[in-house]
C-alpha positions as CSV (number, residue, x, y, z in Angstrom):
1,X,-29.7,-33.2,22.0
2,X,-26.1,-32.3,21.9
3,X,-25.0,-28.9,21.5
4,X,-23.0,-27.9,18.2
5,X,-19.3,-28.3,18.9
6,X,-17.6,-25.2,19.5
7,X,-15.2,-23.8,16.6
8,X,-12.1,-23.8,18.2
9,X,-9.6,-20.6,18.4
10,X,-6.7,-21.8,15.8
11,X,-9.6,-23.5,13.2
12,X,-11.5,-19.4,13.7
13,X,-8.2,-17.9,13.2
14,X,-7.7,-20.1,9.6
15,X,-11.2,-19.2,8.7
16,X,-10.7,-15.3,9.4
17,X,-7.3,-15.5,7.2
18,X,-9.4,-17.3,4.5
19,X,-11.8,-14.6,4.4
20,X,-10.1,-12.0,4.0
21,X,-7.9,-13.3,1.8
22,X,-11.2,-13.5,-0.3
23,X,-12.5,-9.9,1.0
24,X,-9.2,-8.2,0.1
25,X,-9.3,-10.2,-3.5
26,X,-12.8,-9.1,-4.1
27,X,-12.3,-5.3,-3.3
28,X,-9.2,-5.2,-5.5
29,X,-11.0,-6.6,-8.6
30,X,-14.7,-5.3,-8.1
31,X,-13.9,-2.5,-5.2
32,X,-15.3,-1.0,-2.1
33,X,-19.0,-1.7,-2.4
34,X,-18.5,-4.8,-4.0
35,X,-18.0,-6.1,-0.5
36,X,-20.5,-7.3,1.4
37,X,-21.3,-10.3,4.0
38,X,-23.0,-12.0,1.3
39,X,-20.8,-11.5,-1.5
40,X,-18.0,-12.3,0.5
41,X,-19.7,-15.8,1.6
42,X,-20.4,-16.3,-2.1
43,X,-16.2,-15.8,-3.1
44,X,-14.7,-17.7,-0.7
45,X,-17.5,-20.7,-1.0
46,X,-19.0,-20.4,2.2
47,X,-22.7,-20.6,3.9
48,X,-23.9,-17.0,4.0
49,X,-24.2,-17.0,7.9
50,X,-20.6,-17.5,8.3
51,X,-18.6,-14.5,7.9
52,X,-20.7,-13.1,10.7
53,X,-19.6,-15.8,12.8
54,X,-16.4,-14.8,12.7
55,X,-16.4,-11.3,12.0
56,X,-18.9,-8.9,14.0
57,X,-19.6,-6.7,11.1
58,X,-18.3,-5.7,7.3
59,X,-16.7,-2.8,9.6
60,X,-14.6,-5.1,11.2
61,X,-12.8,-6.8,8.4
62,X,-12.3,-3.7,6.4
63,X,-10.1,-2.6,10.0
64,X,-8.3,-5.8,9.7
65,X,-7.8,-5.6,5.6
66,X,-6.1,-1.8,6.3
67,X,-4.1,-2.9,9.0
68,X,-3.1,-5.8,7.2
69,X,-1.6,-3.3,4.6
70,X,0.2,-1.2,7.2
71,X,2.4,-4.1,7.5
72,X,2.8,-5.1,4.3
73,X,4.0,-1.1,3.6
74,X,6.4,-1.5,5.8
75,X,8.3,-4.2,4.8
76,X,8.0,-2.4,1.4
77,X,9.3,0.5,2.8
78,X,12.2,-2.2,4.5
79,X,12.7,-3.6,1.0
80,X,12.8,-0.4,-0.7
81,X,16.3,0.8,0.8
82,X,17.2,-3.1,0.4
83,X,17.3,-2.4,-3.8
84,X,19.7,0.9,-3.1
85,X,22.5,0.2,-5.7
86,X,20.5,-2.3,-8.4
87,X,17.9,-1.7,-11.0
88,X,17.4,1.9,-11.7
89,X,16.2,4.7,-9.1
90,X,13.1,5.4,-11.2
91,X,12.2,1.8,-11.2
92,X,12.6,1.0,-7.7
93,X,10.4,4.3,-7.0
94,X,8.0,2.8,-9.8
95,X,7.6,-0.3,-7.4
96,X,7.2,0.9,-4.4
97,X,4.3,3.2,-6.1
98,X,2.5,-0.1,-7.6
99,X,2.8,-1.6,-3.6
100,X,1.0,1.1,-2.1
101,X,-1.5,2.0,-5.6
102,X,-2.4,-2.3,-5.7
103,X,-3.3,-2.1,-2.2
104,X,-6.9,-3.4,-1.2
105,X,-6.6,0.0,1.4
106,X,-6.7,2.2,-1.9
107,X,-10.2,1.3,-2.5
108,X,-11.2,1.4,0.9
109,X,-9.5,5.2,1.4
110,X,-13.0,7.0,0.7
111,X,-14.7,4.9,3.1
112,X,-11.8,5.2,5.4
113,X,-11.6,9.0,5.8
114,X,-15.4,8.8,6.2
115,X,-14.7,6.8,9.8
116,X,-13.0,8.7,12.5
117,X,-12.5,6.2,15.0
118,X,-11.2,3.7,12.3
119,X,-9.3,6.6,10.8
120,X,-7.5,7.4,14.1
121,X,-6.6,3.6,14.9
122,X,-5.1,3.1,11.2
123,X,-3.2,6.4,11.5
124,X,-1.5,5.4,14.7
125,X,-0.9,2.3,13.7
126,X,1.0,3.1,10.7
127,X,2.8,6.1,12.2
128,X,3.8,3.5,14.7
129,X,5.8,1.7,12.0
130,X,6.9,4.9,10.1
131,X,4.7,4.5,6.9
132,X,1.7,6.4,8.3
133,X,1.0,9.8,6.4
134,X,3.9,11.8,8.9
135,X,6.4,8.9,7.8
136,X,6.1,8.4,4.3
137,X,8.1,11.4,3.7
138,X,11.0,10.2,5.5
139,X,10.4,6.3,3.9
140,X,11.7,8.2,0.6
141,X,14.0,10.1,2.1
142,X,15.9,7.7,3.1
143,X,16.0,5.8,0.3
144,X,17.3,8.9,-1.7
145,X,20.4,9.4,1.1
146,X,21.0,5.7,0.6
147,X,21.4,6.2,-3.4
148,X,23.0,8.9,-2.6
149,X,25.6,7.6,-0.7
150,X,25.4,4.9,-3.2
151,X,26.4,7.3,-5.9
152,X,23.0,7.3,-8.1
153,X,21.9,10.5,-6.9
154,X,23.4,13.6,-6.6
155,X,25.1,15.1,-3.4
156,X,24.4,18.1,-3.6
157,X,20.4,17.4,-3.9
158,X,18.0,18.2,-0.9
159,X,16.7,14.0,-0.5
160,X,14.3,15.3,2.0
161,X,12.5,18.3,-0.5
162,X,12.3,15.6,-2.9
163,X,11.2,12.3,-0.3
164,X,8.4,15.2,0.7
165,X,7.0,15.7,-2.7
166,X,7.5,12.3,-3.9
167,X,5.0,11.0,-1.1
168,X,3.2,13.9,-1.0
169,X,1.7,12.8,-4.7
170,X,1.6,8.9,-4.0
171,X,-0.8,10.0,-0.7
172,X,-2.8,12.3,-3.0
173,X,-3.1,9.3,-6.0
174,X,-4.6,6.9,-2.7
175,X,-6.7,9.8,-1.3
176,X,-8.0,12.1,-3.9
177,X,-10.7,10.0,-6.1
178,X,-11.3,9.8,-9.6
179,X,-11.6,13.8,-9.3
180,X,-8.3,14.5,-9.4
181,X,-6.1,13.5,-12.7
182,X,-4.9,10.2,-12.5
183,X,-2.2,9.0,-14.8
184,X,-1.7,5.6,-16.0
185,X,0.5,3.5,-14.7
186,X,3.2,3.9,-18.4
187,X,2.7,7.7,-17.3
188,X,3.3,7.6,-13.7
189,X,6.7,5.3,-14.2
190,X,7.4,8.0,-16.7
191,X,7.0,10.8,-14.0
192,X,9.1,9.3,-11.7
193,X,11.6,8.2,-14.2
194,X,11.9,12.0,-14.6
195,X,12.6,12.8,-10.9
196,X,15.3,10.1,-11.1
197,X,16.8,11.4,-14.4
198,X,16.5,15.5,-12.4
199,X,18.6,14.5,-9.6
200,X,20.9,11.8,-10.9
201,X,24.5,12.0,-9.7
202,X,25.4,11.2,-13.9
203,X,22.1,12.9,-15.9
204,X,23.3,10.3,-18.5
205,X,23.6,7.3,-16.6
206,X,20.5,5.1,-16.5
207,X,19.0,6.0,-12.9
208,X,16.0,7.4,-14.4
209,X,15.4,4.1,-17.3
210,X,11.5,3.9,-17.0
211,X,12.1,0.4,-18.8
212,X,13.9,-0.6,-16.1
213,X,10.9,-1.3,-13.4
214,X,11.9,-4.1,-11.2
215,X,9.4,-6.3,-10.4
């Protein structure tokens, strides 16, 4: 009897991007414990055996859907001093807030903190590329300088005070759980509407517009 024929490495590596395109899908609509082997067999339409083919445990692809997103921050955080000069401060801050809030990793950031090891690989990872927890500060700093060399925001205003506190509260929205008060999205684009409006080079110019989200 001939043995099965081996799965070969590019037709795995399709199959592992299928699946967690469905794993990161079904933890954004249903969350965290919504995702199991079984489940996740059941959304992206395959045999129940098969995501442990390719995956060694649930573990495993929750490490790859987080360090998926530490790439897809990034080139947020890239595309983020790319809008310097258009839309409206408060907006671009609005959608660089709805990046890292619509992230499959915010559901997964109880379960996250909860693993050490897994904690410690993300961490490096991210700070690697700058958007880790120590970089985030300086990923809105930066874009503040740029606007402010732009002329949107003020010259005399401290960009890194404000870059601090700015991702000091989107890390606390991503880390703090349902315990902590969580405004709506209308709300938070408000908020940060109102930083733009505070440190605005012309308080009656249009950098803070919290109409004005780009999308």
């Amino acid at each position: 009897m001939m043995s099965p024929r081996k799965r070969s490495e590019e037709t795995t590596r399709q199959l592992r991007v299928h699946l967690l395109d469905h794993a990161r899908r079904l933890v954004i609509r249903d969350g965290a414990s919504a995702l199991t082997m079984r489940a996740l067999a059941a959304e992206s339409g395959v045999s129940v055996g098969l995501p442990y083919k390719v995956f060694a445990d649930r573990r495993e692809i929750v490490a790859e859907i987080v360090h998926g997103e530490v790439a897809t921050l990034r080139a947020a955080s890239d595309d983020l001093l790319a809008r310097t000069g258009s839309g409206t401060v408060g907006g671009n801050l609005m959608w660089f807030a709805k990046v890292v809030l619509d992230s499959p990793a915010v559901p997964l950031a109880q379960e996250l903190l909860a693993d050490q090891a897994l904690t410690e690989s993300v961490t490096a990872a991210a700070d690697r590329t700058g958007v880790g927890p120590s970089g985030l500060p300086h990923v809105f700093g930066s874009y503040l300088v740029a606007e402010q060399d732009a002329g949107r925001v003020a010259g005399d205003v401290d960009t890194d005070a404000f870059g601090f506190l700015i991702a000091g509260a989107l890390h606390n929205l991503v880390i703090a759980g349902q315990a902590w008060p969580r405004p709506d999205r209308p709300h938070l684009e408000r908020y940060l509407a109102a930083v733009a409006t505070a440190i605005a080079a012309d308080p009656t110019s249009t950098a803070g517009d919290h109409n004005d989200t780009q999308q």
